[in-house]
Kinemage of the C-alpha trace (Angstrom):
@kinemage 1
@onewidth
@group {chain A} dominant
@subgroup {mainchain}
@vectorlist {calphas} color= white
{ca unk a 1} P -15.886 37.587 -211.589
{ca unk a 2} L -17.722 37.219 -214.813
{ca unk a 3} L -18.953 34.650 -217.514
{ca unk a 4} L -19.109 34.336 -220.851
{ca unk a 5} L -22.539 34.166 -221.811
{ca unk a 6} L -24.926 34.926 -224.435
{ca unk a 7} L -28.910 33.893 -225.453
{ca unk a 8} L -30.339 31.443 -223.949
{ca unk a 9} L -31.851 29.796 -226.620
{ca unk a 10} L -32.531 30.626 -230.643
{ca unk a 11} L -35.326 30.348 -233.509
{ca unk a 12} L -33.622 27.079 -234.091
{ca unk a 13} L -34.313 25.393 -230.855
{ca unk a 14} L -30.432 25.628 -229.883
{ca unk a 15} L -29.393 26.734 -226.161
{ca unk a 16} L -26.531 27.579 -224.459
{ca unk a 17} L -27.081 24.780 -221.880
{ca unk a 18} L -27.341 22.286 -225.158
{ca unk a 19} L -23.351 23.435 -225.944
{ca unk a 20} L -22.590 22.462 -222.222
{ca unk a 21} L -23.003 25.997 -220.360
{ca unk a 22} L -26.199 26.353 -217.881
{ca unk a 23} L -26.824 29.784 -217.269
{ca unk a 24} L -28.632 29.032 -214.105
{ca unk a 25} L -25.326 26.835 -212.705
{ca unk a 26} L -23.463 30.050 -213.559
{ca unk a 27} L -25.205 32.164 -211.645
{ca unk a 28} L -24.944 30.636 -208.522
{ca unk a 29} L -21.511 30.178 -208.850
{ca unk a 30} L -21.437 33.809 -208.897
{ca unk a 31} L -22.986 34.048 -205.765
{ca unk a 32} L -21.023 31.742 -204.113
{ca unk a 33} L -18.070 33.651 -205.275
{ca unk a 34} L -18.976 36.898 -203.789
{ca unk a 35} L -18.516 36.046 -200.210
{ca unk a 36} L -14.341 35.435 -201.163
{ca unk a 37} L -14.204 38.619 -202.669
{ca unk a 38} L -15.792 40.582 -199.657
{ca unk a 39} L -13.271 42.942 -198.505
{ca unk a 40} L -12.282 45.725 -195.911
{ca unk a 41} L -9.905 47.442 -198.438
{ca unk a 42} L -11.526 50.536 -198.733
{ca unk a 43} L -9.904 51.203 -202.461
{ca unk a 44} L -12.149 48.967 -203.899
{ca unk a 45} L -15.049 50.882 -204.776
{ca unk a 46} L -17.518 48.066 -206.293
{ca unk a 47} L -17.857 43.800 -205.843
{ca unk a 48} L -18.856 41.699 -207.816
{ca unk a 49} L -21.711 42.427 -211.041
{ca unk a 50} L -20.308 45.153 -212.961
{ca unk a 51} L -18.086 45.192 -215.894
{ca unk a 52} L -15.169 46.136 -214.389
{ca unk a 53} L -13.817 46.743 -211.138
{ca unk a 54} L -13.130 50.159 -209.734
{ca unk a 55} L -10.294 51.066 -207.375
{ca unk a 56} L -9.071 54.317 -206.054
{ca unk a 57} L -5.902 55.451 -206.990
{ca unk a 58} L -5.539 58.382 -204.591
{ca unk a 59} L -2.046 57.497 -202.601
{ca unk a 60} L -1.044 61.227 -200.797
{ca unk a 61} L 1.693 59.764 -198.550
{ca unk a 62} L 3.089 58.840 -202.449
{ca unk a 63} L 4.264 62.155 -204.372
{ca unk a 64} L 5.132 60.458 -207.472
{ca unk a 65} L 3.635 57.387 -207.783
{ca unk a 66} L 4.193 54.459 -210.184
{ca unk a 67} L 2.240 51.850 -210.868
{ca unk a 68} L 3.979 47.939 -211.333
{ca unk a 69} L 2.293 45.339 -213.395
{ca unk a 70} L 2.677 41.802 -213.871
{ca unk a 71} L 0.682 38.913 -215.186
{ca unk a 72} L 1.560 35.239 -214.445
{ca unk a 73} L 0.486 31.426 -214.859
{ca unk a 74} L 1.122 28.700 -212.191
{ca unk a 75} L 2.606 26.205 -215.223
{ca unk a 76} L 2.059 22.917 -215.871
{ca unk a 77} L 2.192 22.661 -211.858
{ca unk a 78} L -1.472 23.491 -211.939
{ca unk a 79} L -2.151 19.761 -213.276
{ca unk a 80} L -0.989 18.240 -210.871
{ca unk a 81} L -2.530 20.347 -208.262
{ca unk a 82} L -5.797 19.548 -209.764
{ca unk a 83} L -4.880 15.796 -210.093
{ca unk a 84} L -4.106 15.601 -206.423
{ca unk a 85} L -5.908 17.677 -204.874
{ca unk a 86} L -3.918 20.404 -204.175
{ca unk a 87} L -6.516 23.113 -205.638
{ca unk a 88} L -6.205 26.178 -202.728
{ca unk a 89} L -2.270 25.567 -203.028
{ca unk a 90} L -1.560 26.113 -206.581
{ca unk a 91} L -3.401 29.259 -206.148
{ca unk a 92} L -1.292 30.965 -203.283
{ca unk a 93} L 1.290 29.560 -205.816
{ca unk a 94} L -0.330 31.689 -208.453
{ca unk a 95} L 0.012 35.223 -206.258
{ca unk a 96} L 2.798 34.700 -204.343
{ca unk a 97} L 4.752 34.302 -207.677
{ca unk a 98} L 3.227 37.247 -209.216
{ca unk a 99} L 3.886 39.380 -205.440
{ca unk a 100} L 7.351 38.208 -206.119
{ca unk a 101} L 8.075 39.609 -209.612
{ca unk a 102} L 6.683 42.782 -208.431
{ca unk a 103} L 8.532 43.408 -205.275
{ca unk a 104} L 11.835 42.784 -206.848
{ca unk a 105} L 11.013 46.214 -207.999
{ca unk a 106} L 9.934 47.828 -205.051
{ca unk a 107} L 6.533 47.727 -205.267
{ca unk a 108} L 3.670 47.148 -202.609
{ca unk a 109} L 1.106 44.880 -203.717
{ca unk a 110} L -2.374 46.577 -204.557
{ca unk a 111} L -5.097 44.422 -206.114
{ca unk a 112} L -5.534 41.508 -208.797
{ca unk a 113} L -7.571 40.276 -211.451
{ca unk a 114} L -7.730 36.142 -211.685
{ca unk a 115} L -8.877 34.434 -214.612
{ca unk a 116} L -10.541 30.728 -214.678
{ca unk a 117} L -11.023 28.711 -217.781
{ca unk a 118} L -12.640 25.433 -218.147
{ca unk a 119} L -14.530 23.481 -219.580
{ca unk a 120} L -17.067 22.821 -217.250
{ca unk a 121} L -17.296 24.945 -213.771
{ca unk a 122} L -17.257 22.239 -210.931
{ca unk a 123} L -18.976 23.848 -208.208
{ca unk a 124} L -16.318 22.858 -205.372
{ca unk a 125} L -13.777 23.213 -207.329
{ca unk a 126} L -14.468 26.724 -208.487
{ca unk a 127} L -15.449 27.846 -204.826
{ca unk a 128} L -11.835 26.102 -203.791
{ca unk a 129} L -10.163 28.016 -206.381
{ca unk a 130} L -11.432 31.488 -205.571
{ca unk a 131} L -11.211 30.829 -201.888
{ca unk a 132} L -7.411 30.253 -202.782
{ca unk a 133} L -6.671 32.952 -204.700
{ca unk a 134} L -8.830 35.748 -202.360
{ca unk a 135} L -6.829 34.009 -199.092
{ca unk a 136} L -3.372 34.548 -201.207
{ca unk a 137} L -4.263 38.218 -201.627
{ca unk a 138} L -5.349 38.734 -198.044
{ca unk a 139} L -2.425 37.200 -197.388
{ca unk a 140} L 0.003 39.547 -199.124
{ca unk a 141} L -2.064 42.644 -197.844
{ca unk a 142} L -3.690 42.973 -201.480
{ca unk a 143} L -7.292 42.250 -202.426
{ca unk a 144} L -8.859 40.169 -205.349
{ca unk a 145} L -10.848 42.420 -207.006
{ca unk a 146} L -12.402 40.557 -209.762
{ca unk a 147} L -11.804 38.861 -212.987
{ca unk a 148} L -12.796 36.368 -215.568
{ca unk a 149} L -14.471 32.863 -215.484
{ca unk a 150} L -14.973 31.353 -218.868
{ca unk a 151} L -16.906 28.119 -219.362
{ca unk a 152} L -15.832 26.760 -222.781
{ca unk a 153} L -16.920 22.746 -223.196
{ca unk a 154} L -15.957 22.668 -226.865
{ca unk a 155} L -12.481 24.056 -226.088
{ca unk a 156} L -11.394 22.546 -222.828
{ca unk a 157} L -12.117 18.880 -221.644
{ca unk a 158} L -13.997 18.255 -218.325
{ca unk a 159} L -12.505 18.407 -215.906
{ca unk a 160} L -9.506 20.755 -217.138
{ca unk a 161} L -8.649 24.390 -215.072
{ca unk a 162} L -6.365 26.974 -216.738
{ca unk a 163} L -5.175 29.274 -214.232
{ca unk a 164} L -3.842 33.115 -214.824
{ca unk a 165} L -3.665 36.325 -212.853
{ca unk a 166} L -2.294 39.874 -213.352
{ca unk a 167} L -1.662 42.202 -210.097
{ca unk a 168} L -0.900 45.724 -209.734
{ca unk a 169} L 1.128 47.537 -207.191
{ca unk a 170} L 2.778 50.907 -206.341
{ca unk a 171} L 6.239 52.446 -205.634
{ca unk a 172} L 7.211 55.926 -205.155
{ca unk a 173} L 9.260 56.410 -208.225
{ca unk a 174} L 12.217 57.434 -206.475
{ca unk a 175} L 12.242 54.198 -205.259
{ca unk a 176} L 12.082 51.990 -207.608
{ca unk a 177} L 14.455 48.949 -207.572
{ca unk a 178} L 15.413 48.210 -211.125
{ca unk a 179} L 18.931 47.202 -210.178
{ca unk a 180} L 20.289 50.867 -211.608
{ca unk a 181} L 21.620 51.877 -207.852
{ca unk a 182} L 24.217 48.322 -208.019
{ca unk a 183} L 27.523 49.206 -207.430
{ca unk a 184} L 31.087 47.790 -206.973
{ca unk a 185} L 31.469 46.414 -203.599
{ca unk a 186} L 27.795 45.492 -202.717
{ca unk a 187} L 26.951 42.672 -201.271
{ca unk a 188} L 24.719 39.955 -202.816
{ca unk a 189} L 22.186 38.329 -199.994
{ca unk a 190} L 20.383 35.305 -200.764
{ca unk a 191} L 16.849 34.028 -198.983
{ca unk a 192} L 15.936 30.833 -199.229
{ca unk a 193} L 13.575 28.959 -201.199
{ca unk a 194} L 11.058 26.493 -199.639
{ca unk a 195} L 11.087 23.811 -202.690
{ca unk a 196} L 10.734 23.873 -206.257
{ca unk a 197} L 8.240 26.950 -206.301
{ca unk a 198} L 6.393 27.035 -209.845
{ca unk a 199} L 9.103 26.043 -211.815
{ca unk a 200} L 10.595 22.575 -213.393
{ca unk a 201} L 7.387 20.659 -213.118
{ca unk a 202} L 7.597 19.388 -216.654
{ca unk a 203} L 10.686 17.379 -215.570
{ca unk a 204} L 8.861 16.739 -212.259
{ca unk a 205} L 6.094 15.438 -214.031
{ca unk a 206} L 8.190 12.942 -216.598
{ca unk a 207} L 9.389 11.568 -213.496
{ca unk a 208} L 6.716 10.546 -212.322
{ca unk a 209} L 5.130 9.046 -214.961
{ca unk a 210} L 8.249 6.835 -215.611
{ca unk a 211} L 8.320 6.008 -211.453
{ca unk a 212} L 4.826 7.019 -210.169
{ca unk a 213} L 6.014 4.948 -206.774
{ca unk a 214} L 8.378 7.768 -206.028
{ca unk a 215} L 4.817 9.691 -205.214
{ca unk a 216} L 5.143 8.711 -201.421
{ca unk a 217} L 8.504 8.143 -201.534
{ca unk a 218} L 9.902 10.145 -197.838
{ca unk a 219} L 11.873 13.719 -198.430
{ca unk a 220} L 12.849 15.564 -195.421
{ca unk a 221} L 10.327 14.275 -193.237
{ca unk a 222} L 7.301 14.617 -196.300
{ca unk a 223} L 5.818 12.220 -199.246
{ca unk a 224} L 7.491 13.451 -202.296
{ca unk a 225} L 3.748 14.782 -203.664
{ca unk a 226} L 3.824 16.832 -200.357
{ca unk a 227} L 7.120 18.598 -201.060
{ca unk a 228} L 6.540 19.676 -204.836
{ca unk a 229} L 3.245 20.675 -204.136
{ca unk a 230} L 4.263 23.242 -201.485
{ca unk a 231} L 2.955 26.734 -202.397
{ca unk a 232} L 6.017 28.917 -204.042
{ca unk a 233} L 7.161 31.401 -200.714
{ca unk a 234} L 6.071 34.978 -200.938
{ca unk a 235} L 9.165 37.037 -200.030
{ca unk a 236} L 6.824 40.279 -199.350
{ca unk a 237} L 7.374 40.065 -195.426
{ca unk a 238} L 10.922 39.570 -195.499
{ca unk a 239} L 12.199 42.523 -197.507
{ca unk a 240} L 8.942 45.163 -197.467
{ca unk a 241} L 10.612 46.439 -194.226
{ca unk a 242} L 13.769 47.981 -196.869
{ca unk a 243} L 11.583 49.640 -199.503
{ca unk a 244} L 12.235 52.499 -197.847
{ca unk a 245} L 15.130 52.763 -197.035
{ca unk a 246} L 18.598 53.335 -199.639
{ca unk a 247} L 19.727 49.984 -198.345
{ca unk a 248} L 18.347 47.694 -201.834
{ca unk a 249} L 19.871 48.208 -205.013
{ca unk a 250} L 18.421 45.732 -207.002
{ca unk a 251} L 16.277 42.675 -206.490
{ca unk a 252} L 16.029 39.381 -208.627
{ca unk a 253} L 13.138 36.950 -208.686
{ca unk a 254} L 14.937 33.071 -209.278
{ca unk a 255} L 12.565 31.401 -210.953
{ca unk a 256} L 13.352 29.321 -214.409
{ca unk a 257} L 16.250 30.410 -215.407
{ca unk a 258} L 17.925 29.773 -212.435
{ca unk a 259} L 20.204 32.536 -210.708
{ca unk a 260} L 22.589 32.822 -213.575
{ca unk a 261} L 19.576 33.632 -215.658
{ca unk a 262} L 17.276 36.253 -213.917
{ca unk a 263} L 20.811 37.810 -211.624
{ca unk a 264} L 22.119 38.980 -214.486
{ca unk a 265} L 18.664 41.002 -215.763
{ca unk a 266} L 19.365 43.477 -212.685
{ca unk a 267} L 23.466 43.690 -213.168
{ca unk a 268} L 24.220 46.904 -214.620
{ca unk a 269} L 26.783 46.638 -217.721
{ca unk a 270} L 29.888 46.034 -216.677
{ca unk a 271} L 29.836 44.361 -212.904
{ca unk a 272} L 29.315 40.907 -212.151
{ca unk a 273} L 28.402 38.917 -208.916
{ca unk a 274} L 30.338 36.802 -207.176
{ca unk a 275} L 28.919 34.110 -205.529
{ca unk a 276} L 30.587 31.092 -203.055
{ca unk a 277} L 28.760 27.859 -204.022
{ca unk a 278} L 30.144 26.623 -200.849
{ca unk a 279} L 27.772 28.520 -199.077
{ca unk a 280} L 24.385 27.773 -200.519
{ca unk a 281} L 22.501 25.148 -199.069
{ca unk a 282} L 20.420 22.709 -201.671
{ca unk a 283} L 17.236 21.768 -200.241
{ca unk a 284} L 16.924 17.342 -200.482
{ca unk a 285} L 14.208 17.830 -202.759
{ca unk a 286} L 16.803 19.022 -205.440
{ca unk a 287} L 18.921 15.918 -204.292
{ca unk a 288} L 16.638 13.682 -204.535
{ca unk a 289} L 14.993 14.762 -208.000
{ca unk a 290} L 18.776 14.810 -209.335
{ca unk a 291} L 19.039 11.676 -207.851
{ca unk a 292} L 16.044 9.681 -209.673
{ca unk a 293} L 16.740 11.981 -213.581
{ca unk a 294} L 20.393 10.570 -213.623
């Protein structure tokens, strides 16, 4: 984790604390960010002070391996996480989204980079965020590994977080899932989602500014805050136990566009899935959302 910084001070008797960054603050938000990043992964070869972060890419149980990248934003959902103090959630939003995209191929999460721009670094806030996002790795069995925290007053408003990440992970190449393996006659599996995940909050968010009382309106047993502000599920656990295996022939990651939107990125030309409506189940958050937008 590093900060943009420069000279303390000039001929002129302008400082970098005068623009709204202390150097000092920095610092010991530094330190206080080390102790998240502490881990047993023996990979990572250095913590946190150097440029860059090392990370050993021997893998000798892998004969050909390939490396799967992804970078990814938690959306406007991040505001209201902020606003309501949902700060360690949005971030295991954050990385179980980006685990997601990346398993659909195959891949085993490795390590990620997080970067944290504001306008000014709020102690407890900052600690809460890292915390969040170094939990959400252990999590996933990957490790934060460093990344980027940029102060920037005349840019951002106080009080203001802008959240991104990018993770890397391996598959043996023979392995990959990229949907080329889909066939006639196989059989489309759904999991489950736990909520709205990190997607639609624009809508979510005109709700509620034209009803704010829906806030603590009841949903299933939780305030309607509680159920949109439930971390997006990692699906890591529930299909790492196929990778290798010939069973999966192509993954896809529902996010915005829905399942007619991302199902189709995997569909090899000239098949198409079937799917019986009858049998999903629509969570009463989607009710109830559909519900209030009529």
């Amino acid at each position: 984790m590093r900060f943009l910084w420069g000279r303390e001070s000039t001929d002129d008797g302008l400082s970098y604390s005068k623009a709204g960054v202390d150097i000092a603050y920095t610092d010991t938000l530094k330190r206080e960010m080390a102790k998240h990043l502490e881990t047993n992964d023996k990979r990572v070869l250095n913590g946190i002070g150097p440029f860059a972060s090392l990370y050993d890419i021997k893998f000798p149980e892998i004969k050909d391996p390939v490396l799967v990248l992804k970078s990814e934003e938690p959306g406007s959902k991040q505001k209201l996480a902020l606003e309501y103090g949902y700060t360690e959630s949005i971030c295991h939003d954050m990385i179980n989204h980006l685990v997601n995209d990346i398993i659909v191929m195959g891949a085993t999460p490795l390590a990620v980079l997080d970067t944290i721009v504001c306008g000014n670094a709020e102690k407890d806030t900052i600690n809460s965020l890292i915390k969040g996002i170094a939990d959400a790795c252990k999590n996933n069995g990957c490790s934060l590994v460093g990344g980027e925290t940029s102060i920037q007053p005349q840019v951002l408003g106080a009080g203001v977080y802008i959240l991104t990440s990018s993770i890397a992970g391996i598959v043996e190449r023979e392995n990959v899932v990229d949907g080329s393996r889909i066939e006639e006659g196989d059989c489309l599996i759904a999991i489950a989602s736990n909520g709205l995940h990190t997607n639609g909050y624009s809508l979510v968010r005109m709700l509620m500014d034209n009803m704010p009382e829906i806030k603590l309106d009841k949903v299933a047993g939780m305030t309607f805050i509680e159920q949109i502000m439930k971390p997006h599920t990692s699906y890591f656990r529930a299909v790492r136990g196929m990778f290798d295996t010939d069973l999966l022939h192509g993954m896809a990651h529902i996010t915005g566009g829905g399942i007619e939107g991302n199902l189709c990125r995997v569909i090899p030309n000239g098949l198409m899935a079937q799917i019986d409506k009858s049998k999903v189940r629509i969570l009463e958050i989607f009710k109830y959302i559909k519900s209030k937008a009529m």
